[in-house]
ZADO-1210 file (C-alpha; in nm, 4 decimals, padded with zeros to 6 digits):
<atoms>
<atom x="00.2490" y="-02.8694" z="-00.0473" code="UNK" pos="1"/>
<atom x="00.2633" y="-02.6499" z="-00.3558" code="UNK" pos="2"/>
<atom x="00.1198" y="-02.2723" z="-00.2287" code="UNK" pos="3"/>
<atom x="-00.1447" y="-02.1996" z="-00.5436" code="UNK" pos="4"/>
<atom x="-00.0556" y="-01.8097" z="-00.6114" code="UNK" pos="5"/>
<atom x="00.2045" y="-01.7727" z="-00.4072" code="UNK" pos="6"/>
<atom x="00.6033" y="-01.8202" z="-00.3966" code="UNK" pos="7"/>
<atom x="00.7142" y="-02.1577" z="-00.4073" code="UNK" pos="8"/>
<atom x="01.0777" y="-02.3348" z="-00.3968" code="UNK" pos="9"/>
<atom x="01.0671" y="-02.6025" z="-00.6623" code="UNK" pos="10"/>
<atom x="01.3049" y="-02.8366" z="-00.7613" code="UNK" pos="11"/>
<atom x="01.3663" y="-02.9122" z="-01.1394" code="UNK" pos="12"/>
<atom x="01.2683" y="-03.2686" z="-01.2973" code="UNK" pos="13"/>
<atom x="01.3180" y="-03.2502" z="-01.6178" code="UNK" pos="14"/>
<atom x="01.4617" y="-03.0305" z="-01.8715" code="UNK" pos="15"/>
<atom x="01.2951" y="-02.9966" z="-02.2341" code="UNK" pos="16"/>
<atom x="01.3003" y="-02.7594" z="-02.5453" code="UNK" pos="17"/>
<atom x="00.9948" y="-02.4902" z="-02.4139" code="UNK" pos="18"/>
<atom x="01.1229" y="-02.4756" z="-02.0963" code="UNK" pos="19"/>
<atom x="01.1884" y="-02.7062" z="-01.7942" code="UNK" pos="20"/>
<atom x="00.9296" y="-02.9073" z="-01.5547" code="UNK" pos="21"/>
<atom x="00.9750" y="-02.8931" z="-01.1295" code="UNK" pos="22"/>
<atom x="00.8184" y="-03.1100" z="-00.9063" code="UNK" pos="23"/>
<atom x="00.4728" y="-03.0362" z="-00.7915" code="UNK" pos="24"/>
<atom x="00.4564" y="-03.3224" z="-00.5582" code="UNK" pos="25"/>
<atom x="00.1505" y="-03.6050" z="-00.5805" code="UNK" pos="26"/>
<atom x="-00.1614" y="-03.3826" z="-00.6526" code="UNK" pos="27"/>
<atom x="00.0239" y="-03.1343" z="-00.8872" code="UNK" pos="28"/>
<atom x="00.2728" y="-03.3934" z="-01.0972" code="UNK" pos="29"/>
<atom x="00.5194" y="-03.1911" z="-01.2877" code="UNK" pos="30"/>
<atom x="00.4879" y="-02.8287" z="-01.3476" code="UNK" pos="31"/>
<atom x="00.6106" y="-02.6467" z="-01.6419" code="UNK" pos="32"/>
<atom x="00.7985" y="-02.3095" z="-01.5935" code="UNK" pos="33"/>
<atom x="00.8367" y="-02.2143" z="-01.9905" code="UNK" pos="34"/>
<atom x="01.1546" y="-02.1193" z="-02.1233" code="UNK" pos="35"/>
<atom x="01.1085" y="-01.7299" z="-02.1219" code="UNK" pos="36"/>
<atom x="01.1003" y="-01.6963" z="-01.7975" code="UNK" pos="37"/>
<atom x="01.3102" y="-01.9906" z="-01.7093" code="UNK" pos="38"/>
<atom x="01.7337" y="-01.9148" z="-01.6297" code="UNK" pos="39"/>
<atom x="01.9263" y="-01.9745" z="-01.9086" code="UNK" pos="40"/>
<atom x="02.1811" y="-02.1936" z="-01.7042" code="UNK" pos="41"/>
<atom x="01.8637" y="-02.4495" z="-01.5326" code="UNK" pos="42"/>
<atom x="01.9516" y="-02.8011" z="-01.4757" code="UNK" pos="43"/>
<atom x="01.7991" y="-03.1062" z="-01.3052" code="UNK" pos="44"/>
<atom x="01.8007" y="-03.0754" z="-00.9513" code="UNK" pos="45"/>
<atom x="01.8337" y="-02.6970" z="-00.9286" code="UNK" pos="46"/>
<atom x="01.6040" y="-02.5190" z="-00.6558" code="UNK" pos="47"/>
<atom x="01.3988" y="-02.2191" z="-00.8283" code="UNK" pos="48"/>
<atom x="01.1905" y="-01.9511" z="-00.6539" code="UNK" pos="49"/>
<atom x="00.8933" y="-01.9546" z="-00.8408" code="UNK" pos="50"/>
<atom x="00.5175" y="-01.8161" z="-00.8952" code="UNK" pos="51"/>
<atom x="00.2390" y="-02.0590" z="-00.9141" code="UNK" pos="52"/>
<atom x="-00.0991" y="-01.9646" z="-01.0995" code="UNK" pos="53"/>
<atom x="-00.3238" y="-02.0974" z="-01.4171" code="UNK" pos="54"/>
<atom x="-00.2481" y="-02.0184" z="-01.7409" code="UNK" pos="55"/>
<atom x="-00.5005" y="-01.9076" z="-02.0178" code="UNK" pos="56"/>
<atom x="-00.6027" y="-02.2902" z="-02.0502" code="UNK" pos="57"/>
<atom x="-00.6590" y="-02.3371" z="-01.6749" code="UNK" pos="58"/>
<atom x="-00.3599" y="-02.5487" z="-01.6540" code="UNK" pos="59"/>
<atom x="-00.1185" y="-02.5046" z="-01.3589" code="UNK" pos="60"/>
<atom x="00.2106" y="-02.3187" z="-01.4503" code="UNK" pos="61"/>
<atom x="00.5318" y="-02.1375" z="-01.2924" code="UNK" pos="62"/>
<atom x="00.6865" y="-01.8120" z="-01.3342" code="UNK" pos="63"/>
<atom x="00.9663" y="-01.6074" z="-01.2591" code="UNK" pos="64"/>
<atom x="00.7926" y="-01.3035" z="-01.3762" code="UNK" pos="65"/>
<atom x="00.7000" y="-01.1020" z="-01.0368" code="UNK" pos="66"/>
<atom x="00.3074" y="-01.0411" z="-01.0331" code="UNK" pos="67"/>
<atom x="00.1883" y="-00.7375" z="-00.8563" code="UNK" pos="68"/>
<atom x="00.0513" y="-00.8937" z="-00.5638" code="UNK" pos="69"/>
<atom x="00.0340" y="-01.2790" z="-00.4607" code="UNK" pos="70"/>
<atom x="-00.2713" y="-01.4477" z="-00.2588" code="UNK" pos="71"/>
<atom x="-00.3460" y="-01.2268" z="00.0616" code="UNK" pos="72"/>
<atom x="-00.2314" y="-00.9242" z="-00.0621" code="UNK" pos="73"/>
<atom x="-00.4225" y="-00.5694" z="-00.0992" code="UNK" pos="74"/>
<atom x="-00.2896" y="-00.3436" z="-00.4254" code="UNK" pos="75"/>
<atom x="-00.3897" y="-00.1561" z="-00.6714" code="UNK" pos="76"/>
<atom x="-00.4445" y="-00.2582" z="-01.0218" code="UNK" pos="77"/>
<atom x="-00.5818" y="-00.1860" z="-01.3428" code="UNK" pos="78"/>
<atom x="-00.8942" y="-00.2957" z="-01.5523" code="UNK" pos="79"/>
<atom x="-00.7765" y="-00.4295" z="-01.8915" code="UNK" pos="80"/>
<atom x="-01.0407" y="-00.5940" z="-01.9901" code="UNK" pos="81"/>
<atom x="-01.4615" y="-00.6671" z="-01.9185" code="UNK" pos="82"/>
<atom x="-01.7064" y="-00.9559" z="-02.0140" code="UNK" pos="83"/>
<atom x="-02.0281" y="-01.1272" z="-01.8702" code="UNK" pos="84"/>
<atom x="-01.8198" y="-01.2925" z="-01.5903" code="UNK" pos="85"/>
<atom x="-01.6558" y="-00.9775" z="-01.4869" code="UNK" pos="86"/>
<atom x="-01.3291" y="-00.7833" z="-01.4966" code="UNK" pos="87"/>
<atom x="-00.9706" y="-00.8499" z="-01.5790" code="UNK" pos="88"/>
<atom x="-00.7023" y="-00.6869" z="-01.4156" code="UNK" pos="89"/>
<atom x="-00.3503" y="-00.6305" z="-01.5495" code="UNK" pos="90"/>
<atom x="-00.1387" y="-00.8144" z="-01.2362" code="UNK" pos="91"/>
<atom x="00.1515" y="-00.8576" z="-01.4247" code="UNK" pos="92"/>
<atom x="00.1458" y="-01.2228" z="-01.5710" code="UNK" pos="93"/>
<atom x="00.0226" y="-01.3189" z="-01.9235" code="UNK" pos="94"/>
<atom x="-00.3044" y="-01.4110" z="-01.7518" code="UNK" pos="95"/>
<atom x="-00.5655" y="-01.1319" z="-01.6196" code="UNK" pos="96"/>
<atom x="-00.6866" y="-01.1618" z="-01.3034" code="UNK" pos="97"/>
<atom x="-01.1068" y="-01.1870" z="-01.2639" code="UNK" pos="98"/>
<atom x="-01.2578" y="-00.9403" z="-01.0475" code="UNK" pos="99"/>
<atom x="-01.5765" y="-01.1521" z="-01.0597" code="UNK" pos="100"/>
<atom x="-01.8573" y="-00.9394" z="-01.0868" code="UNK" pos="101"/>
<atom x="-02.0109" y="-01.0481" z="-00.7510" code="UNK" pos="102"/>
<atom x="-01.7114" y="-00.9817" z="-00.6188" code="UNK" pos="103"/>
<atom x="-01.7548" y="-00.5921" z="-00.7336" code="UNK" pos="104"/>
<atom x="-01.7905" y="-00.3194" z="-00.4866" code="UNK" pos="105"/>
<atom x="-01.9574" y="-00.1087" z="-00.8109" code="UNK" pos="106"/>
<atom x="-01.9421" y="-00.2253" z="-01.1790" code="UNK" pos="107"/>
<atom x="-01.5579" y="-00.1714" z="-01.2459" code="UNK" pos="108"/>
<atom x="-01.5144" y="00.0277" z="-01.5468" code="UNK" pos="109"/>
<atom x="-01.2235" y="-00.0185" z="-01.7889" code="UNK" pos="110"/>
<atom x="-00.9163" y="00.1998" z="-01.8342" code="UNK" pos="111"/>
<atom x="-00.9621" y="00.2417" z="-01.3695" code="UNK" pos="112"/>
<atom x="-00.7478" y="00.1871" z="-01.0894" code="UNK" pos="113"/>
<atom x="-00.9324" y="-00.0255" z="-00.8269" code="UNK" pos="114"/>
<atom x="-00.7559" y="-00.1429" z="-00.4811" code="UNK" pos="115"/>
<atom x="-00.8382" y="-00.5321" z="-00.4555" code="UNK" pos="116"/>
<atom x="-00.7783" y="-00.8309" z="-00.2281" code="UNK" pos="117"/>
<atom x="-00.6192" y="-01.1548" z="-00.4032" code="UNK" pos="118"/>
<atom x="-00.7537" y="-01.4512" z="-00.2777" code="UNK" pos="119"/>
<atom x="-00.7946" y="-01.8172" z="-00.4176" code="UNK" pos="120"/>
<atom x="-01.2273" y="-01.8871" z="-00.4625" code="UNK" pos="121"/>
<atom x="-01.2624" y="-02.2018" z="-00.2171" code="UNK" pos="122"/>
<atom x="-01.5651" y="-02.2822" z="-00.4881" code="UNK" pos="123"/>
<atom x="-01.3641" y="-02.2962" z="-00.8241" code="UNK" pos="124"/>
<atom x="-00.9723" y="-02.3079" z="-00.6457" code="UNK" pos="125"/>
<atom x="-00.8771" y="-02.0385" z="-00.8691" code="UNK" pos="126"/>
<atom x="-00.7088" y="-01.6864" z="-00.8145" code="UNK" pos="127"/>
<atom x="-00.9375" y="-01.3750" z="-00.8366" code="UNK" pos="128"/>
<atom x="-00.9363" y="-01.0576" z="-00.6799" code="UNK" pos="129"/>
<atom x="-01.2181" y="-00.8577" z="-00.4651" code="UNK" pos="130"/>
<atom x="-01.3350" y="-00.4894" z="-00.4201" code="UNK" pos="131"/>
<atom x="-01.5345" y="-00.6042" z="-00.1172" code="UNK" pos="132"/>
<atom x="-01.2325" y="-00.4955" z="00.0863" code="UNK" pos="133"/>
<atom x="-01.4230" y="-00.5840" z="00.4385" code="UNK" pos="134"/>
<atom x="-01.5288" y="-00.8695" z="00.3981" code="UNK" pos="135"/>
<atom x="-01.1142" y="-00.9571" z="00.4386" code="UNK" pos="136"/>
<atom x="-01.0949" y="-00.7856" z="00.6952" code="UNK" pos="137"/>
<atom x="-00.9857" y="-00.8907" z="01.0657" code="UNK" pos="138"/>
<atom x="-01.3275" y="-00.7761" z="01.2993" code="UNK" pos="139"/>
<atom x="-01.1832" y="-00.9220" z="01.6532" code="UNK" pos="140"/>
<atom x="-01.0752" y="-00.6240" z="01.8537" code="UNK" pos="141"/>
<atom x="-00.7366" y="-00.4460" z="01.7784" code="UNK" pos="142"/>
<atom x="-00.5029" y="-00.4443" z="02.0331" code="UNK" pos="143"/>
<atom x="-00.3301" y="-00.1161" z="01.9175" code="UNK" pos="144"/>
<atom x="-00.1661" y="00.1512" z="02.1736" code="UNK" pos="145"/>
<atom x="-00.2451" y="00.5062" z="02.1000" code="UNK" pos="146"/>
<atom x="00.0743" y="00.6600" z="01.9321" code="UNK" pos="147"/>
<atom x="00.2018" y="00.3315" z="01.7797" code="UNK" pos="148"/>
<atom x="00.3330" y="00.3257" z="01.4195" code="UNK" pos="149"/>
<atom x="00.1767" y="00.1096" z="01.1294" code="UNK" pos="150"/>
<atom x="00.1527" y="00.0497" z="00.8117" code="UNK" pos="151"/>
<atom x="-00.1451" y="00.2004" z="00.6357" code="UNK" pos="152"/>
<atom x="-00.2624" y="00.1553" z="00.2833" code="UNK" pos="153"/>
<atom x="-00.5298" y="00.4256" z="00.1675" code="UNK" pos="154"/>
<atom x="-00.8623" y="00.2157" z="00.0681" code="UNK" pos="155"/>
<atom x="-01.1476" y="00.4597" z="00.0088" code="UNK" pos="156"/>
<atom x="-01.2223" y="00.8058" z="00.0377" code="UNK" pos="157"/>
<atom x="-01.5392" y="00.9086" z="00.2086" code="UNK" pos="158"/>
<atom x="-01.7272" y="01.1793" z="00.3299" code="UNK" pos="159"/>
<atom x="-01.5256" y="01.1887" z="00.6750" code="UNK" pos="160"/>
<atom x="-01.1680" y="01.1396" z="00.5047" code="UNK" pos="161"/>
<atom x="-00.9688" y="00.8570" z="00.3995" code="UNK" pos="162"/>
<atom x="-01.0864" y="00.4511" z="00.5073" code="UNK" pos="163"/>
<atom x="-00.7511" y="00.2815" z="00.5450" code="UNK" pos="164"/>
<atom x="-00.6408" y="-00.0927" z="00.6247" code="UNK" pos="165"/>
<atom x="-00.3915" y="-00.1015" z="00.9285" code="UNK" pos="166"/>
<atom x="-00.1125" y="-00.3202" z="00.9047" code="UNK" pos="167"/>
<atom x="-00.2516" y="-00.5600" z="00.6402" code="UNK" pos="168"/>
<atom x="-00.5916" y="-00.6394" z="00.8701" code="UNK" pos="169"/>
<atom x="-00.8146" y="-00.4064" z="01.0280" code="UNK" pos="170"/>
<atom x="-00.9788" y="-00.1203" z="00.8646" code="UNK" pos="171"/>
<atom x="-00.9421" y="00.2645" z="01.0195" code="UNK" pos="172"/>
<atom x="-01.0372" y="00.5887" z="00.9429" code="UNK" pos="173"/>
<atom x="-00.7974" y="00.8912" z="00.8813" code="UNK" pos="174"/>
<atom x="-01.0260" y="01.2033" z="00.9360" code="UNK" pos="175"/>
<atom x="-01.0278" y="01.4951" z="00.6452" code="UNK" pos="176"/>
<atom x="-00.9275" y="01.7719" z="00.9269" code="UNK" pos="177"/>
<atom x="-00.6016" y="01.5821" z="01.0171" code="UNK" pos="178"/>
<atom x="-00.4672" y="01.5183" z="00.6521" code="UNK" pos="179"/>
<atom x="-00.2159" y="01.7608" z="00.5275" code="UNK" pos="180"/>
<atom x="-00.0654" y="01.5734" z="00.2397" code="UNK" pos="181"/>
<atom x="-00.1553" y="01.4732" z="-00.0672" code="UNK" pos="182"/>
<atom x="-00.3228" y="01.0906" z="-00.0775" code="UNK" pos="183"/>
<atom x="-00.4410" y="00.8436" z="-00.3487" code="UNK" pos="184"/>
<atom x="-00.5976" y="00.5488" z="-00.3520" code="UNK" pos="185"/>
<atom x="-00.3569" y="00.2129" z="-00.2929" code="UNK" pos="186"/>
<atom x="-00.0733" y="00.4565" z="-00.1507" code="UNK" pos="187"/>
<atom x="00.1388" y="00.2808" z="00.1506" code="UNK" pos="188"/>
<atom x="00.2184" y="00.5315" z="00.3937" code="UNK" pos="189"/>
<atom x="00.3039" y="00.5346" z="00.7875" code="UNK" pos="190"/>
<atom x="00.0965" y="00.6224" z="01.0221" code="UNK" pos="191"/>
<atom x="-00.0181" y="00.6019" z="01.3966" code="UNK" pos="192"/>
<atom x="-00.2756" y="00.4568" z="01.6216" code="UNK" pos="193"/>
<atom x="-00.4825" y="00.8075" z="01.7543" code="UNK" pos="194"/>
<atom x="-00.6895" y="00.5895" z="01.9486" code="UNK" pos="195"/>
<atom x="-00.8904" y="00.2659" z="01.9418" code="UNK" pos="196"/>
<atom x="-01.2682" y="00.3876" z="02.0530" code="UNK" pos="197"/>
<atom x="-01.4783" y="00.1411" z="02.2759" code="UNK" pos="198"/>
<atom x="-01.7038" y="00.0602" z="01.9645" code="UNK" pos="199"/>
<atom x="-01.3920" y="-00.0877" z="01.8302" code="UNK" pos="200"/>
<atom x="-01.3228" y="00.2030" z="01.5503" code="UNK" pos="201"/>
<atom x="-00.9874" y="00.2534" z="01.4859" code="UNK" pos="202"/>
<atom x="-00.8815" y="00.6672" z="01.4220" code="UNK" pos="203"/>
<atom x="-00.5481" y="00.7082" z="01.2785" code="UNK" pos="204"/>
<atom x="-00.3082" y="01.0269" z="01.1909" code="UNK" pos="205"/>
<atom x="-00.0724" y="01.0148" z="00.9807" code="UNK" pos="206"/>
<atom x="00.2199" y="01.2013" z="01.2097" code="UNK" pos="207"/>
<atom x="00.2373" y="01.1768" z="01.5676" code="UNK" pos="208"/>
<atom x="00.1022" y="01.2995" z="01.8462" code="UNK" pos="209"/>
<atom x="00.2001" y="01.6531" z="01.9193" code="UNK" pos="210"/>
<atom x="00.5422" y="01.6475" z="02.1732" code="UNK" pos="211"/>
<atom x="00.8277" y="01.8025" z="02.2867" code="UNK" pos="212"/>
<atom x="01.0639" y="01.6251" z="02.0591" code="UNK" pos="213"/>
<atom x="00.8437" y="01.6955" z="01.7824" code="UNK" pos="214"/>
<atom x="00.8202" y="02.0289" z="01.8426" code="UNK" pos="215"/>
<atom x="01.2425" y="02.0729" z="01.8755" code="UNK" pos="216"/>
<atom x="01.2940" y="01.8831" z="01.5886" code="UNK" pos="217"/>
<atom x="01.0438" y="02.0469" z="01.3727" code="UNK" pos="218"/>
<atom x="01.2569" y="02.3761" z="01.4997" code="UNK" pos="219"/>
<atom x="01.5738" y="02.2435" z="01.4007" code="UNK" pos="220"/>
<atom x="01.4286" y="02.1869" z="01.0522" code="UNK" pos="221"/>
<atom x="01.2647" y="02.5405" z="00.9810" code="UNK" pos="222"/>
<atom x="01.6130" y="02.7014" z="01.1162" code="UNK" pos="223"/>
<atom x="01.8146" y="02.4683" z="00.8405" code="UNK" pos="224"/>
<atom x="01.5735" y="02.5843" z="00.6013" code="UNK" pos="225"/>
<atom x="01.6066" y="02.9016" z="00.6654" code="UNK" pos="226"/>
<atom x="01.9377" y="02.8982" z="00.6424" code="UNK" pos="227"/>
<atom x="01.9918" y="02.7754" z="00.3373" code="UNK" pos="228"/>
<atom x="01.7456" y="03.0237" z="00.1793" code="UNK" pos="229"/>
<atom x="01.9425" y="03.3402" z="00.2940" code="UNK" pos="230"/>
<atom x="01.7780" y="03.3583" z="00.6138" code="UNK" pos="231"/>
<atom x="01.4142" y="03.4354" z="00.4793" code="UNK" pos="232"/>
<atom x="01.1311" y="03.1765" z="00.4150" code="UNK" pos="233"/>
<atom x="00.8376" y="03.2634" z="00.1985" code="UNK" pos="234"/>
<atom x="00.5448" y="03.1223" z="00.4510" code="UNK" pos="235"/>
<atom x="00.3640" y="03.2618" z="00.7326" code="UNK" pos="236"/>
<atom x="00.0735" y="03.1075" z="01.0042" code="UNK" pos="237"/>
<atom x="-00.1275" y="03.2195" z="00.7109" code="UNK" pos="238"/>
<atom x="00.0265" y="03.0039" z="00.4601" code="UNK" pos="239"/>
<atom x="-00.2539" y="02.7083" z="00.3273" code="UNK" pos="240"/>
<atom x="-00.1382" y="02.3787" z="00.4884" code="UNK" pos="241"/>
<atom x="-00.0605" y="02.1859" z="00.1883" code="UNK" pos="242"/>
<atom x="00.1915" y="02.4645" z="00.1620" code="UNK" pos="243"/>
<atom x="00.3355" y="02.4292" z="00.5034" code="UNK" pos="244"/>
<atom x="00.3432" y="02.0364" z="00.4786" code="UNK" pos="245"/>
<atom x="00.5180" y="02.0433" z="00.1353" code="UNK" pos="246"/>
<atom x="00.8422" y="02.2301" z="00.2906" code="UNK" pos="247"/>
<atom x="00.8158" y="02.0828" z="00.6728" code="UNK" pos="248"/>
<atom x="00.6714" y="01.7587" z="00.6234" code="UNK" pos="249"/>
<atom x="00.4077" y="01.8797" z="00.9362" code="UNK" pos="250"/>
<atom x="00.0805" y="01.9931" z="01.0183" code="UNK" pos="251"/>
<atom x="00.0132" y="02.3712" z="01.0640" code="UNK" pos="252"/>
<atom x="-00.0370" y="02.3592" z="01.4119" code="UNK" pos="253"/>
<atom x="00.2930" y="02.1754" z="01.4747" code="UNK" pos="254"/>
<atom x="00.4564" y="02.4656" z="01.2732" code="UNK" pos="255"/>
<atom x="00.2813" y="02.7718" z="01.4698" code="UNK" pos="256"/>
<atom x="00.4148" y="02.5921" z="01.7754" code="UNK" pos="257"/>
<atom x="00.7045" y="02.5349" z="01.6387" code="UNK" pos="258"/>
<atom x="00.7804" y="02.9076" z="01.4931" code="UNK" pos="259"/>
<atom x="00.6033" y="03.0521" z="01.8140" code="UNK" pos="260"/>
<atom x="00.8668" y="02.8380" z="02.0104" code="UNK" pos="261"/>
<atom x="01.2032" y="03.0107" z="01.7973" code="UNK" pos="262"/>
<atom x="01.0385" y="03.3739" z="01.8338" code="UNK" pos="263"/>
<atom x="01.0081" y="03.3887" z="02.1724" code="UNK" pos="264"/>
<atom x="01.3611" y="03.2377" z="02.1737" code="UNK" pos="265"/>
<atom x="01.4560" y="03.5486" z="01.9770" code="UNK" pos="266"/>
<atom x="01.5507" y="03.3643" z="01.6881" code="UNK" pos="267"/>
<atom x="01.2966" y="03.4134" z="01.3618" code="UNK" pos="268"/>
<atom x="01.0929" y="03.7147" z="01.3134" code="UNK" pos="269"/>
<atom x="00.7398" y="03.6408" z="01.1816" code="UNK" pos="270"/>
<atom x="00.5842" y="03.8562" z="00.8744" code="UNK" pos="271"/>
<atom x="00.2688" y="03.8738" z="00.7420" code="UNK" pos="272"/>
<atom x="00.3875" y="03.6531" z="00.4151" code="UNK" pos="273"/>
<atom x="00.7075" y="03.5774" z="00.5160" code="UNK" pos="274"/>
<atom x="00.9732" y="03.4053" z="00.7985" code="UNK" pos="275"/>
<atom x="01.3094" y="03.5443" z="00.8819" code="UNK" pos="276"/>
<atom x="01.6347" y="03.4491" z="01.0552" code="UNK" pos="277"/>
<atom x="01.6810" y="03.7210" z="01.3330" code="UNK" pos="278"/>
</atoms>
C-alpha cells in the first residue's frame, strides 16, 4: 500500500530515457521517479527509498530529493508564493505545498516563516499543510511524570511565554519567567515535564528541576571556566540572565546557588562585576 507523502520502498519496473517507473501496486500502476533524481546505476528489480507526492499536473510521482517534512510532521517553512486558493510553501520539491487559506491561522504573508502541520486533505487526497496547529493535536490526557525529558518544538509565542508541542502531540506552555535562552519559532529543543495540572495543562521548563547534582555539576563547570580564564570571570549575581545562560548553559538562580555553594566552600570570591578563583 503505497504511503501518499511519505517514504516508500519501491521496486523498479521498467527502465526508460526520462527516468525509470516502480511499482505502485493495483490502484497506483507504475510510478515514474524522473531521471534527475533517479541513481545513475538503476536497474529492473532494484529496491529504492523513495518520496511519494503530485507533481505540478496532479499526477503521482517519486523522488529522491528529501522534502522538509513528510505527512504528520510539524516544521517550519517558507511562503513562496500566494493566490485565491491560498499559500505555497517552499518544502523542498519542485512542487509548493498549499497552505489552503481555510487552513490559515492569519492570512500568511509572503517572504514569512510559518510552523505548519503536513497532512493529506481526506476531501481532495492531496498534501497540504495547516497553521491550525491544535486542531492536530492529541487532547486525551498526558500521562507525563514531572521531571521527564521531551522533545519540544517552539509553536507560538504569547503573552505568558512560549506555546510548545511535546513530543510530536500535545501542546504545553513554557512560561516567560523560566526562559533564559534565546527561542524562535520551529526551534527543537529539550525540555521537561514541570507538571501536568488537573485541568490537563501541560507546564514545561526547559532545564530541570533544581537538585543536588545539578547544583555540583553546575560548580564543576564555573570552576573549569574559571580556570581557563586566569582565575577571574567577568559576571556577578547581578549579571542579566541571558548573560549568565550564554556562559553556563543555566538559569540565574541555579548559578547563585551554585556560586553561593563554592564561596562558602572557600573556593571563589564574589565581586560586585566580577568572579574569582580564591
Amino acid at each position: 500500500m503505497i504511503r501518499l507523502g511519505e517514504y516508500n520502498i519501491l521496486r523498479v519496473v521498467k527502465t526508460v530515457d526520462f527516468g525509470v517507473y516502480l511499482d505502485g501496486g493495483d490502484y497506483w500502476g507504475e510510478i515514474l521517479l524522473p531521471k534527475e533524481t533517479a541513481p545513475a546505476e538503476c536497474k529492473e528489480g532494484d529496491e529504492l527509498k523513495v518520496f511519494i507526492y503530485f507533481d505540478s499536473e496532479d499526477r503521482v510521482i517519486a523522488t529522491m530529493t528529501e522534502p522538509k517534512a513528510v505527512v504528520g510532521d510539524f516544521a517550519l517553512m517558507k511562503v513562496v508564493g500566494t493566490s485565491r486558493v491560498g499559500a505555497f510553501l517552499d518544502w523542498g520539491l519542485r512542487k509548493d505545498l498549499l497552505v489552503p487559506f481555510r487552513e490559515q491561522r492569519e492570512e500568511m504573508q509572503m517572504g514569512r516563516e510559518y510552523l505548519v502541520y503536513v497532512y493529506v486533505d481526506k476531501t481532495t487526497d492531496r498534501i497540504v499543510a495547516s497553521t491550525r496547529l491544535n486542531r492536530f493535536l492529541d487532547k486525551t490526557p498526558a500521562d507525563y511524570k514531572p521531571g521527564e525529558e521531551v522533545q519540544l518544538i517552539i509553536a507560538r509565542r504569547t503573552d505568558l511565554g512560549y506555546n510548545v508541542i511535546v513530543n510530536g502531540s500535545h501542546e504545553a506552555v513554557i512560561y516567560r519567567n523560566e526562559i533564559f535562552q534565546p527561542l524562535s519559532i520551529g526551534q527543537h529543543v529539550t525540555g521537561y515535564i514541570k507538571q501536568v495540572r488537573e485541568d490537563g495543562k501541560i507546564d514545561c521548563i526547559l532545564q530541570k528541576n533544581d537538585g543536588h547534582e545539578q547544583v555540583d555539576r553546575l560548580s564543576a563547570i564555573i570552576l573549569k571556566k574559571l580556570e581557563e580564564n586566569g582565575g577571574v570571570l567577568q559576571v556577578s549575581d547581578k549579571s542579566d540572565p541571558a548573560e549568565i545562560y550564554q556562559l553556563f548553559g543555566c538559569s540565574k538562580k541555579n548559578y547563585k546557588k551554585a556560586v553561593g555553594g563554592l564561596f562558602k566552600q572557600h573556593k571563589v570570591m564574589i565581586g560586585e562585576k566580577e568572579l574569582k578563583l580564591k
